[in-house]
C-alpha positions as CSV (number, residue, x, y, z in Angstrom):
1,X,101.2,112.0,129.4
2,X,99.6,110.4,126.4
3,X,100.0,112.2,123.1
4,X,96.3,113.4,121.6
5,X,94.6,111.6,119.4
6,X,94.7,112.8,115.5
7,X,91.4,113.8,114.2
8,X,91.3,111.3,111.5
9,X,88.9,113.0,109.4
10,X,91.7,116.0,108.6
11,X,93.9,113.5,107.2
12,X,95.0,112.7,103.6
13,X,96.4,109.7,101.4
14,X,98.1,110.1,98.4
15,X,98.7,106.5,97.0
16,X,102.9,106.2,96.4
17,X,103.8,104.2,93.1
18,X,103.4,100.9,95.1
19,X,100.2,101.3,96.0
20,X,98.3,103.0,93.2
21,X,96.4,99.8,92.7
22,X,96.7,96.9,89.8
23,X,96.0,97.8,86.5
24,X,94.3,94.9,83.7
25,X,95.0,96.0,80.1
26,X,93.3,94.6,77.9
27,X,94.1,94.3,74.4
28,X,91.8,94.7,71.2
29,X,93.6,93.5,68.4
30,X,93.7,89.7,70.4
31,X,89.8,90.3,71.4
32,X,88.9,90.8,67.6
33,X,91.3,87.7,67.1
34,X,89.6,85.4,69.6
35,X,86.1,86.2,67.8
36,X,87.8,85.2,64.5
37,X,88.8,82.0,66.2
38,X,85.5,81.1,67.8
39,X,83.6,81.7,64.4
40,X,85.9,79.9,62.4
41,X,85.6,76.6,64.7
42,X,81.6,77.1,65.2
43,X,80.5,78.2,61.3
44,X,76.9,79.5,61.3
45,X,76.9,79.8,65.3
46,X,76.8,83.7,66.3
47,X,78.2,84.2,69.8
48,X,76.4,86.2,72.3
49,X,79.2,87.0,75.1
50,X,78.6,86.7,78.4
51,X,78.6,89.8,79.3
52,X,79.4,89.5,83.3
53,X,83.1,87.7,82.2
54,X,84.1,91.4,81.6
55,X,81.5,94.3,81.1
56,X,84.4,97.3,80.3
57,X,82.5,99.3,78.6
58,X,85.6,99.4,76.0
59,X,85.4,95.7,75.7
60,X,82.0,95.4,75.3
61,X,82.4,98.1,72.3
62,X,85.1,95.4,70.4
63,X,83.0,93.3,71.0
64,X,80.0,94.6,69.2
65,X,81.5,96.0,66.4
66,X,83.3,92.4,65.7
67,X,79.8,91.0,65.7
68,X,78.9,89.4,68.8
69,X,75.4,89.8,70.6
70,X,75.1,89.8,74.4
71,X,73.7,87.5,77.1
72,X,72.8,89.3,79.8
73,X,71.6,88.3,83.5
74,X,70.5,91.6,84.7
75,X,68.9,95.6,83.8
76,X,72.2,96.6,84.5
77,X,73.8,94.8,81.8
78,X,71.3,95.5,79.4
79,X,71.1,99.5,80.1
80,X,75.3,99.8,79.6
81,X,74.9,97.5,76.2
82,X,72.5,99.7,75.3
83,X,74.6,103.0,76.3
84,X,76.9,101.5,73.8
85,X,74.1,102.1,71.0
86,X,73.5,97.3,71.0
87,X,69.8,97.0,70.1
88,X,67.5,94.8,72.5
89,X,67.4,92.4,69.5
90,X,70.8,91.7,69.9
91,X,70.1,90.3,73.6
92,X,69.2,86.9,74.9
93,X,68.4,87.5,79.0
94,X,69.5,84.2,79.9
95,X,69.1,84.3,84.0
96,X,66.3,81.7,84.1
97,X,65.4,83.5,87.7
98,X,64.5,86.9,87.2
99,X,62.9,89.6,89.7
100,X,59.8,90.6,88.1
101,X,60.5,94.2,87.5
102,X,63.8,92.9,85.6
103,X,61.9,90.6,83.3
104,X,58.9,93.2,82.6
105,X,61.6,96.5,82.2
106,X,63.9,94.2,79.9
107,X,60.4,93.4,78.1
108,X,59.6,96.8,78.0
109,X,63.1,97.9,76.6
110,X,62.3,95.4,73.5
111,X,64.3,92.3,74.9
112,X,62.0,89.5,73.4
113,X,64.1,86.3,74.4
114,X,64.4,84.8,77.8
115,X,65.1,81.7,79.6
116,X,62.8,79.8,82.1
117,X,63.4,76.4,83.9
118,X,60.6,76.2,86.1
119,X,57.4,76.6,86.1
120,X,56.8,79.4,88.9
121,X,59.5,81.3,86.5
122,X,57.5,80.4,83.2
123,X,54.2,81.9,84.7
124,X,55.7,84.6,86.0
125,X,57.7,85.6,82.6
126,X,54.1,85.2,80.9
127,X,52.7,87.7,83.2
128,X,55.7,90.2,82.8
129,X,56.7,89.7,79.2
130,X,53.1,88.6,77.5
131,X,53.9,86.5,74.3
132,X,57.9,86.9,74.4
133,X,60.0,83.8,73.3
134,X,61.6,81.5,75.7
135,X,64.5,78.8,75.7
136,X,64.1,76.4,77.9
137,X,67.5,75.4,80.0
138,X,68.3,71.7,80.4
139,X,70.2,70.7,83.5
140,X,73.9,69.3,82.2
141,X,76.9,67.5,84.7
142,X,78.4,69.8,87.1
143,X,81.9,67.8,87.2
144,X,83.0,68.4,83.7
145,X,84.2,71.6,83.9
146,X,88.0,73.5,86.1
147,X,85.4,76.1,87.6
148,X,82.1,74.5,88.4
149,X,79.7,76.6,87.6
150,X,76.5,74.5,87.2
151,X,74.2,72.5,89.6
152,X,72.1,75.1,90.3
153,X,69.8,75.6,87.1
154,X,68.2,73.7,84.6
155,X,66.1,70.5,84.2
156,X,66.1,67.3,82.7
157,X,64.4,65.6,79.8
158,X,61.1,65.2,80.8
159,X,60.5,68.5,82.8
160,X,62.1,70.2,79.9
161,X,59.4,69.1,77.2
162,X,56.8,69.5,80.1
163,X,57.8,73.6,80.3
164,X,57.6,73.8,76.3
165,X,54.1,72.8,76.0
166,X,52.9,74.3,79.0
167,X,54.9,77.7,77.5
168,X,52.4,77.6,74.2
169,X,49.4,77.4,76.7
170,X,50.4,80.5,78.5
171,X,50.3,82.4,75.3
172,X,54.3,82.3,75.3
173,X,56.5,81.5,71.8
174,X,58.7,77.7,73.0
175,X,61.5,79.5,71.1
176,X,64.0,76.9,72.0
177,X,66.6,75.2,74.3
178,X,69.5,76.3,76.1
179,X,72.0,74.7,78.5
180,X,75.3,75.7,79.8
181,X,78.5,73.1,80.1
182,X,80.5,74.6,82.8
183,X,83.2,77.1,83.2
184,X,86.5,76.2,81.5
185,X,85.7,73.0,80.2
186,X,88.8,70.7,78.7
187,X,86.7,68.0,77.2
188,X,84.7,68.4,73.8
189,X,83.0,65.5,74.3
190,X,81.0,67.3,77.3
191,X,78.8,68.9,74.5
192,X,77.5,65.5,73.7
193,X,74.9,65.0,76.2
194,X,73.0,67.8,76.4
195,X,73.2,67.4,73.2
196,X,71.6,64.3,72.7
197,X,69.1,65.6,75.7
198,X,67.8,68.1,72.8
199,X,67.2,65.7,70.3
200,X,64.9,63.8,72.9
201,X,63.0,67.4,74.0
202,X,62.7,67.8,70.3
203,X,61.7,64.8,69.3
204,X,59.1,64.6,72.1
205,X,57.3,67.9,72.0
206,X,57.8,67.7,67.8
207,X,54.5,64.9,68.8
208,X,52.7,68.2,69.9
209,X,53.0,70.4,67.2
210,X,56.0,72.6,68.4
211,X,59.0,73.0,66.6
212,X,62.4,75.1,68.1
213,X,63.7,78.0,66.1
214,X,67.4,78.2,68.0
215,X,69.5,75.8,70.1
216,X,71.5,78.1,72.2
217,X,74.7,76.1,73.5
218,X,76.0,77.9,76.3
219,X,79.5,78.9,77.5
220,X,82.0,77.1,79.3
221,X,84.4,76.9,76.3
222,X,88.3,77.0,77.5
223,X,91.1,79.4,77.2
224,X,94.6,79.1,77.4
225,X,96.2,79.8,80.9
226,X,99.6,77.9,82.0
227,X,98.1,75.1,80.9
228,X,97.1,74.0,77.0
229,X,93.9,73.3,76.5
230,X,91.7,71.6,73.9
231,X,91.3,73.6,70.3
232,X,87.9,75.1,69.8
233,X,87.8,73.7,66.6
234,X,87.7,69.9,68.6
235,X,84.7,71.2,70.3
236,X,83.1,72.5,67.0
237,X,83.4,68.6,65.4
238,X,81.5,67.6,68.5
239,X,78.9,70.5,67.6
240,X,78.6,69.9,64.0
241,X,78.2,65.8,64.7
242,X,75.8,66.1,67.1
243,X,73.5,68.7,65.2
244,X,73.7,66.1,62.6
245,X,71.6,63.8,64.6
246,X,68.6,66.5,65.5
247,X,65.4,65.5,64.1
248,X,65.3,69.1,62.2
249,X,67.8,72.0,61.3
250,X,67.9,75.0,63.6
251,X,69.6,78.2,64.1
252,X,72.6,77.8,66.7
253,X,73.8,81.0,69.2
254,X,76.9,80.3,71.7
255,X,77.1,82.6,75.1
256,X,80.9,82.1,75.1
257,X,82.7,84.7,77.4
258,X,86.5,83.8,79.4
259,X,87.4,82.5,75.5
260,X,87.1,85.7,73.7
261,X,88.6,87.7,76.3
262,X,90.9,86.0,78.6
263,X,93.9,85.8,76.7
264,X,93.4,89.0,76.2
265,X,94.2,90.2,79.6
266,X,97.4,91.3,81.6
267,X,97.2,92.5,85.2
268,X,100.2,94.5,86.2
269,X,100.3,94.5,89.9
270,X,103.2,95.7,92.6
271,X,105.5,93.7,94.5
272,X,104.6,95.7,98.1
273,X,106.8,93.5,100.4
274,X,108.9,90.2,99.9
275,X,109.1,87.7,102.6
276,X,110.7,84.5,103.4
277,X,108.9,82.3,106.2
278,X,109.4,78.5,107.1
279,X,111.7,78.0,104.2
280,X,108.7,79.3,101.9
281,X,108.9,83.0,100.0
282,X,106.8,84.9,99.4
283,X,105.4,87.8,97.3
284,X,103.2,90.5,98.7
285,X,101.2,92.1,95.6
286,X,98.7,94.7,96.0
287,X,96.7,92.2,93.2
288,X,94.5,89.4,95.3
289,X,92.0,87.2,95.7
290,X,89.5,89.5,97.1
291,X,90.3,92.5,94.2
292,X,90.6,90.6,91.0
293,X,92.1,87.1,91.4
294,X,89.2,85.5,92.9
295,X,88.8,82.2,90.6
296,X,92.1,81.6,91.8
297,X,90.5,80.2,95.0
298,X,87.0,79.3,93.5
299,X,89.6,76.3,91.4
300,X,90.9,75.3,94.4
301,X,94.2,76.9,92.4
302,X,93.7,74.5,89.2
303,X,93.7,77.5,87.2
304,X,96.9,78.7,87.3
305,X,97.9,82.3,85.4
306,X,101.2,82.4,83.7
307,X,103.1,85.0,85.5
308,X,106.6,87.0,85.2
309,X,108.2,89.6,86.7
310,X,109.8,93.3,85.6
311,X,113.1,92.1,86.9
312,X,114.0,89.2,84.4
313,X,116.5,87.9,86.0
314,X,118.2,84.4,84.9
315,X,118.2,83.1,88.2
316,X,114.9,82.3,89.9
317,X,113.2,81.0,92.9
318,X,109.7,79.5,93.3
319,X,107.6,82.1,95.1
320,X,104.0,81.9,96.2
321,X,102.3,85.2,95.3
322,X,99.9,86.6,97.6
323,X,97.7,89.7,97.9
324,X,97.4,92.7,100.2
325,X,94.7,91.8,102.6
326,X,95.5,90.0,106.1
327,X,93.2,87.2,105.4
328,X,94.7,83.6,104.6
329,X,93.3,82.4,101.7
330,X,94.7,85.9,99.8
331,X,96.9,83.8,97.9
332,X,96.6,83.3,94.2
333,X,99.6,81.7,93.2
334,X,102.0,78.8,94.8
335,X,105.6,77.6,93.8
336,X,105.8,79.9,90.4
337,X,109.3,80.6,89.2
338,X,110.1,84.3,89.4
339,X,113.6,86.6,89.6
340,X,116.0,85.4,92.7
341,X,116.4,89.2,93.7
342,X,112.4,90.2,93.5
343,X,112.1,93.0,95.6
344,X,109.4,95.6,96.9
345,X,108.3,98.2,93.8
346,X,109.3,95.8,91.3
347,X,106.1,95.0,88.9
348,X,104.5,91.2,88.3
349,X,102.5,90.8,85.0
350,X,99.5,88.2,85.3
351,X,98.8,86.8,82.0
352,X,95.4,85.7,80.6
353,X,93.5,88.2,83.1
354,X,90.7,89.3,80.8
355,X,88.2,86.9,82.3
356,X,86.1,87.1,85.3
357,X,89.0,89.1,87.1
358,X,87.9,93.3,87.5
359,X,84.3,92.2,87.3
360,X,85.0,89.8,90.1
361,X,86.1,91.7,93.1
362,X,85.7,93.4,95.9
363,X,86.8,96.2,98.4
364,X,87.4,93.9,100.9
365,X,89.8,95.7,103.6
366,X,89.0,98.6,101.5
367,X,91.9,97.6,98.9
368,X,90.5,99.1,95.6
369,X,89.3,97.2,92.6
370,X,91.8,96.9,89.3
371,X,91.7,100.0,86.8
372,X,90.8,98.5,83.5
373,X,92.6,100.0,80.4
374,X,92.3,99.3,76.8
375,X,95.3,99.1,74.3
376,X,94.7,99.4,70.4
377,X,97.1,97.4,68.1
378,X,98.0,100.9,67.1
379,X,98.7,102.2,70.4
């Protein structure tokens, strides 16, 4: 006789010390740093950060009080900024495709600056946010960058200085330009372009009367993973040449985000099981793809995370590291040395985690999101 079934609802899970779930710390000291650093090699640029690389309510708080505005893409964004007493003048809402109830409530909220790179969305801004300012985005090379992020928005030369004029006969303010590089992008030189795309839109629409007030630059700007990567200050000499050549002086804002925070980041994930199959071993984490290492897989695994393990042991062996869920592309690291005699419970620190990481995720298999925790230099 079969045994009965167990009513599942009268069961209960307490998570064991393997599976409570990986844990990002972030730390505040290197997130005030990494401000420092992007100041020092863009003078007279303020940063807005990019809010959706990590919107911790803890790092959005350093962040503010070291000086940064936000960009933001949604309400959402904008109501927890302001639950962390930023004014809507410190906000640029840089989604150049906006619902209409998101452009008039951000409008309504005191958000003045928005970005548009189409017509349809230039109408509909002037119906939403009557007489705000707008930046126009130019289209830049989606190639240039580890983690393409562009392809999708923007416009080129022509269509660009098109928007501005017909901007001023809507009623709006042509406030400016904007464009966006990429997503980790390891060549300064990728700033020159769009770049010498603004000089054109300026020069051309300058025949009509308007003149910009900002240039806002974008993101994409790299951090350091396993790999070293370009110094900011290279980009900056790109920046400061290139401004040189504008047909008139205007105020510069950056949206960097993965630069101020990534470095800043350390997941501290569980081994749950080791495994050696076809000659290959491998690390079961409760850390994956699907709950925090999802760029992993967006890179094609190009971006690879410096990682160690709690064991330290001299000898090592290559593993590939690999996360809790059943499906086959859960793996977020390949052939990365780590201790010989790894072993279930032992812990795996993922280095430069601050970016795009807890924000990322999901619940696929119903594997919980990273808890995120905030260290002071002081403890």
């Amino acid at each position: 006789m079969l045994d009965p079934l167990v009513d599942v609802s009268t069961l209960s899970f307490t998570p064991g010390p393997t599976e409570a779930g990986p844990v990002l710390e972030m730390d505040a000291g290197r997130i005030v740093q990494a401000v420092a650093e992007f100041t020092s090699a863009f003078p007279d640029v303020r940063p807005y950060y990019a809010t959706k690389c990590n919107p911790d309510p803890g790092v959005l708080s350093v962040l503010h009080r070291a000086g940064c505005g936000f960009e933001i893409a949604s309400i959402a964004e904008m109501i927890s900024l302001s639950a962390l007493g930023v004014p809507p003048s410190h906000l640029i809402f840089s989604n150049p495709v906006r619902a209409r109830s998101q452009t008039a409530l951000a409008f309504q909220a005191g958000v003045s600056r928005f970005a548009v790179d189409s017509v349809e969305e230039l109408y509909r801004t002037a119906a939403s946010a009557p007489g705000c300012r707008v930046l126009v985005r130019l289209a830049t090379s989606p190639q240039e960058s580890l983690v393409p992020s562009e392809g999708k928005f923007g416009v080129d030369v022509p269509a660009a200085a098109d928007l501005c004029r017909r901007a001023r006969d809507l009623g709006l303010v042509p406030y400016g330009l904007t464009f966006h590089m990429g997503s980790q992008t390891l060549h300064p030189a990728t700033l020159a372009a769009p770049l010498d795309d603004v000089r054109q839109v300026m020069t051309q629409v300058a025949l009509d009367g308007i003149r910009f007030s900002v240039l806002d630059i974008g993101g994409g700007f790299p951090a350091r993973y396993s790999d070293g990567v370009p110094p900011l200050s290279a980009f900056g000499d790109v920046l400061a040449r290139k401004l040189a050549e504008l047909p008139y002086a205007v105020s510069v804002v950056a949206e960097p985000g993965r630069c101020l925070v990534a470095a800043a980041g350390t997941f501290r994930c569980r081994v749950i099981g080791v495994a050696e199959r076809h000659g290959v071993r491998w690390a079961h984490t409760d850390l994956g793809v699907f709950n925090g290492m999802m760029e992993a897989l967006e890179s094609g695994g190009e971006l690879r995370y410096p990682l160690r393990d709690s064991r330290r042991s001299s000898e090592t062996r290559l593993f590939h590291v690999t996360g809790p869920t059943c499906d086959s592309q859960d793996t977020f690291a390949t052939n990365v040395p780590l201790s010989v005699d790894l072993r279930e419970g032992d812990e795996i620190m993922v280095g430069s985690a601050g970016a795009y990481t807890a924000t990322y995720t999901t619940r696929f298999h119903g594997f919980p999101p990273p808890r995120v925790t905030l260290i002071h230099p002081n403890g």
